[in-house]
N, C-alpha and C positions, 0 to 999 in steps of 0.2 A: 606304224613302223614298217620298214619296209628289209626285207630282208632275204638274201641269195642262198643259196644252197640248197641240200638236202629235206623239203619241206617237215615232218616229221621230225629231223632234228632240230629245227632251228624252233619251230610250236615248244616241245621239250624247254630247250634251253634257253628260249626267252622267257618261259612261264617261274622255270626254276629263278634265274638272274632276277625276277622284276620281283620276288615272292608272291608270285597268285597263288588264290585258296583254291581255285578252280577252274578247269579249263574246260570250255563249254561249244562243242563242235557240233555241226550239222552232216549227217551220210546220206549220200542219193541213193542207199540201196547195194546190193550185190553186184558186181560185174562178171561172177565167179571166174570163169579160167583165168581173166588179168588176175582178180585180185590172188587166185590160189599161187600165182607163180611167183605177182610181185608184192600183192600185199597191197591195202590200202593206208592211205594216211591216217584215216583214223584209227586205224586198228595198229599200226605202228605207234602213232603216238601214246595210244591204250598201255602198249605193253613197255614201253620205254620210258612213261613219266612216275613219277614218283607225289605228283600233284594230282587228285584226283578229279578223272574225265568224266563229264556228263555228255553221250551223244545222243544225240534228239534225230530220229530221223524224218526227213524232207518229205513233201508231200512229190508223188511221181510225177516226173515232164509228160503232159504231153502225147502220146502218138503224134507225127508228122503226118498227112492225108498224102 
């Protein structure tokens, strides 16, 4: 499905609309000052669904050389 907007809310309210038992997201990790100022999606979607999140965190990218 494909879908425009605010990512966060549209996770939410497609989970809600479709009735999932569970929404099951992947985190790369901390970005802190971004996420302290804007917040991450997963952690929006956390605190905004009513379905409950399981997030599994990603194994780390990488260093570039």
């Amino acid at each position: 499905m494909l879908a425009g907007g605010d990512p966060s809310r549209e996770i939410v309210h497609i989970a809600e609309r479709e009735g999932c038992d569970l929404i099951a997201m992947s985190t790369h990790g901390h970005r802190f000052i971004s996420d302290i100022l804007y917040g991450s999606v997963a952690n929006e979607v956390r605190h905004r669904s009513m379905v409950p999140v399981l997030l599994v965190r990603g194994s780390p990218m990488p260093k570039p050389r």
